[in-house]
C-alpha distance (Angstrom), angle and dihedral (degrees) to the residues before:
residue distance angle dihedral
X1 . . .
X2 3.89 . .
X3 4.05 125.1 .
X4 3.72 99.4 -127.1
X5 3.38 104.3 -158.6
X6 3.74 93.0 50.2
X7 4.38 92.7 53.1
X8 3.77 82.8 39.7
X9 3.99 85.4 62.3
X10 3.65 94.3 38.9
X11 3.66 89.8 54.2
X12 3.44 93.1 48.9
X13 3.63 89.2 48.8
X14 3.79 89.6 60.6
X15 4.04 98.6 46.4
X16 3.83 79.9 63.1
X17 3.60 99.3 41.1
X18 3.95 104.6 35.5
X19 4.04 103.3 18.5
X20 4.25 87.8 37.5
X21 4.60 73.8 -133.3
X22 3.86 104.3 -160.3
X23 3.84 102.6 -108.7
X24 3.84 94.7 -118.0
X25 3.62 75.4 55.1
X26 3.62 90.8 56.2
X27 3.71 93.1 44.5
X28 3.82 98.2 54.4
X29 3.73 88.2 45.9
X30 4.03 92.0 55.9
X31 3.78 96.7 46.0
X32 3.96 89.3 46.8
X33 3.83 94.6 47.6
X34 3.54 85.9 45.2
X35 3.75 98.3 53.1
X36 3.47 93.8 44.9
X37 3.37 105.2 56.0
X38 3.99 88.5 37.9
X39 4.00 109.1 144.5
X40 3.46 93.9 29.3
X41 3.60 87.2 112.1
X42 4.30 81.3 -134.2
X43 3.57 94.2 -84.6
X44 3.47 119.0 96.4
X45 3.97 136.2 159.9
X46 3.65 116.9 -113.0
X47 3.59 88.3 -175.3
X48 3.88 93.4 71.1
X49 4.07 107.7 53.4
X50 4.00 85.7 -175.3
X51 3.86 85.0 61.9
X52 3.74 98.7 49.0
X53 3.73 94.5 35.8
X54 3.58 90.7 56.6
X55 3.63 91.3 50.8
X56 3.81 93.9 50.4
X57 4.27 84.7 49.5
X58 3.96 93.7 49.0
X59 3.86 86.5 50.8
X60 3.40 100.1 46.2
X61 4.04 92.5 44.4
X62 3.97 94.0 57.5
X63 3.88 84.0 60.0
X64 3.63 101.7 75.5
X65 3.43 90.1 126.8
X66 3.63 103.5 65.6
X67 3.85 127.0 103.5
X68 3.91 115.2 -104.2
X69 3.54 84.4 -101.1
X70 3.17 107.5 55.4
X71 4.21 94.4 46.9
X72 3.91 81.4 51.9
X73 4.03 88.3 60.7
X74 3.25 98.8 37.8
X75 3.69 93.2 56.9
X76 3.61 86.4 41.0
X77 3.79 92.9 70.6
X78 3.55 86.6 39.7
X79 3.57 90.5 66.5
X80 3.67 95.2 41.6
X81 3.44 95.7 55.4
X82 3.55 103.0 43.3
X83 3.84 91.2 50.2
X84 4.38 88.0 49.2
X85 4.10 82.2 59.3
């Protein structure tokens, strides 16, 4: 089991130390993480990839709404983070 919203942090961390991320970048990273893996209650299994897959889905379904430019991001830092773990 992993506490999400603490390796969210420590990825975030990185992106700024590592990657020298812009901190707008860093922003917009957090609030997508964030949304995505809203309802997760910030504990998720890493064990299971069905389980966190499915979360990743369900978030990025309730975001029909967005611009193709924004989904594009937000799966961007999906991405990024999930490779980091």
């Amino acid at each position: 089991m992993i506490k999400l919203r603490e390796e969210i942090l420590k990825y975030l961390k990185s992106l700024s130390d590592i990657n020298s991320a812009s901190p707008e970048t860093i922003r917009a990273y957090r609030s997508d993480l964030e949304q995505i893996f809203e309802g997760t209650s910030g504990v998720v299994s890493i064990g299971s990839d069905d389980e966190l897959e499915a979360h990743i889905r369900d978030g990025l379904r309730k975001m029909t709404h967005l611009q193709p430019s924004s989904k594009a991001r937000k799966i961007a830092a999906v991405k990024g983070f999930l490779k980091w773990l």
